[in-house]
Steps between C-alpha positions, in 0.01 A plus 500: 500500500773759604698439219317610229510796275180779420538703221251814503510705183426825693556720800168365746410710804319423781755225641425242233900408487451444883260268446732316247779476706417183724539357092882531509683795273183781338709651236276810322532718220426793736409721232148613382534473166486177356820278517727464196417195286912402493492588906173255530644252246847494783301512829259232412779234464537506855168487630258289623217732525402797288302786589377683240235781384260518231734684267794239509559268211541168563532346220633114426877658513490608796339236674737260313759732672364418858691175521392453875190701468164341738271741452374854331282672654367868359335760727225517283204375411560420092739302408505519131871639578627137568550205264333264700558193264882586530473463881259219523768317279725557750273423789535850616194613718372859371253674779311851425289712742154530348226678661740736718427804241149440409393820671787713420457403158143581486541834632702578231276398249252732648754773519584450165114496349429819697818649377355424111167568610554822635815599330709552790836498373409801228332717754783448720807591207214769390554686855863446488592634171275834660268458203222530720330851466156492546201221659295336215205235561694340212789505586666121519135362465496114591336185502310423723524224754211408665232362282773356241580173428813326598592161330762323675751231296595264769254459784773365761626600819589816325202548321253429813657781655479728189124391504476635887640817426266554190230403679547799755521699227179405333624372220288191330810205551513266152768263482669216288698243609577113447289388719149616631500644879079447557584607875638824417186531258275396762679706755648800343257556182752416263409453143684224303549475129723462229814704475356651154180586627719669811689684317228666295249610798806574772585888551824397629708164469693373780772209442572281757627187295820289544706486166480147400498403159131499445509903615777590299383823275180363640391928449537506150432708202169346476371534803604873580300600193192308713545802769314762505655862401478607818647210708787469685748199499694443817770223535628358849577154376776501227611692215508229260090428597478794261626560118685836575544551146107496474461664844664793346325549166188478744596791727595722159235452276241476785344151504526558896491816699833402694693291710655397852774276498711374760683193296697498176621328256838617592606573789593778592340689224759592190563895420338467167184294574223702375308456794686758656389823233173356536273758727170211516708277742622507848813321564625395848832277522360113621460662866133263549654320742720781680340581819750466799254161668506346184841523422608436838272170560568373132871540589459284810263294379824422219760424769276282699419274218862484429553389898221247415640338192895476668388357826294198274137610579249588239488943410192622573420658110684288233501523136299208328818296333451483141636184329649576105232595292250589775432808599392545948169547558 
């Protein structure tokens, strides 16, 4: 037990490495910024754990590279960030945190809808660029709120908690999702249908899907042109849920009033992506999740799964293993 080695790709607070230390030698990154791929691809040859975030990339080379390597386990909920077949090749456990972030993550969608809805990030650049000279009843005129219809992609933890906050709001709650939820029907007045059917009736979109290959672009060209002209798309799952090539043409040529997104397809955002000279869309940098409980138990929740795995008991949230060919569940 005391002689193993914990990698943690970045600098944790709130005495995580404490907690690691009963392991044997924590060695961290202890930077905020994401580690180097050439540091990761040295540091992982000597460890038996990883600890990782949802913005490292580990690939099959570097968990080919973690010779001695137990167990990987992400503070984070997705783990779409993880070749999974590589490490269940290898017999190397892979643990997540899911459900830590579901409120955090569903205040931010909120904040993000209101922010399109109400155009919060104009009025506030309007004030600061001292453009503001006079009161007018139309000035920054929005949509409004309550009495729209919100269609929600993805009726999970996520989603049921979007659906609360909605709710409150008096929005009318539609959603899609794999399978039917009758209790949250029953319970909550939810409407199901189909996703096309959702996406032409829904105000605004909400996207709380995990990027699998059946979701993959699953947001198409096709299906924006089913919104209405003055929706509003926002994405908390992944960037890749959504075409961003047809995303874009949407926001210019006005086959949707606007966007909130959260995710991208790269990450972070390149200087020249369009999406950035587009004024329809507000833009925040994959911060869902960053709220100083959720960060702070998903850490934790990380290293104790790791303490789990090396002392031969079962971690409390692992990753399905998926055989070649099969994708988890």
């Amino acid at each position: 037990m005391g002689g193993n080695t914990v990698y943690v790709t970045r600098k944790p607070r709130n005495g995580v490495l404490r907690l690691l230390e009963p392991i044997g030698r924590v060695v961290e990154w202890g930077e905020e910024r994401p580690v180097p791929r050439e540091e990761l691809l040295t540091r992982i040859r000597e460890a038996d754990a990883l600890l990782c975030m949802g913005d490292d990339h580990i690939d099959r080379a570097v968990i080919e590279a973690g010779r001695r390597l137990k167990v990987i386990s992400t503070a984070s909920a997705g783990y779409d960030h993880i070749d999974v077949e590589a490490a269940s090749a290898r017999n190397i456990i892979v643990c997540h945190t899911p459900g830590v972030a579901d409120n955090a993550v569903a205040d931010m969608t909120i904040a993000l809808l209101l922010a399109c809805a109400r155009s919060v990030i104009e009025a506030n650049q309007f004030i600061r660029e001292r453009a503001w000279r006079y009161w007018s009843p139309y000035l920054f005129e929005g949509a409004d709120v309550r009495g729209s219809t919100l269609g929600i992609v993805g009726l999970g933890r996520i989603g049921i908690e979007v659906a609360h906050r909605a709710l409150g709001f008096g929005m009318r709650v539609l959603y899609y999702n794999t399978r039917r939820d009758e209790d949250a029907e029953q319970s909550m007045g939810l409407q199901y249908g189909s996703l096309d059917n959702l996406l032409r009736e829904a105000d605004f979109v909400t996207l709380h899907v995990p990027l699998t290959r059946e979701t993959y672009g699953l947001i198409d060209e096709r299906r924006l042109r089913l919104m209405k002209r003055n929706a509003y798309l926002i994405n908390m799952a992944r960037g890749a849920v959504v075409d961003h090539d047809a995303l874009v043409r949407a926001l210019r040529e006005g086959w949707i009033a606007g966007a909130g997104l959260d995710v991208f397809n790269k990450e972070p955002l390149p200087a020249d992506d369009p999406l950035l000279d587009l004024p329809n869309v507000v833009l925040s940098p994959h911060i869902g999740a960053n709220t100083q409980h959720a960060m702070s138990t998903m850490l934790r929740i990380a290293a104790e799964q790791i303490m789990q795995v090396l002392r031969g008991q079962q971690p409390s949230h692992p990753v399905p293993v998926i055989s070649s060919g099969r994708r988890a569940a």
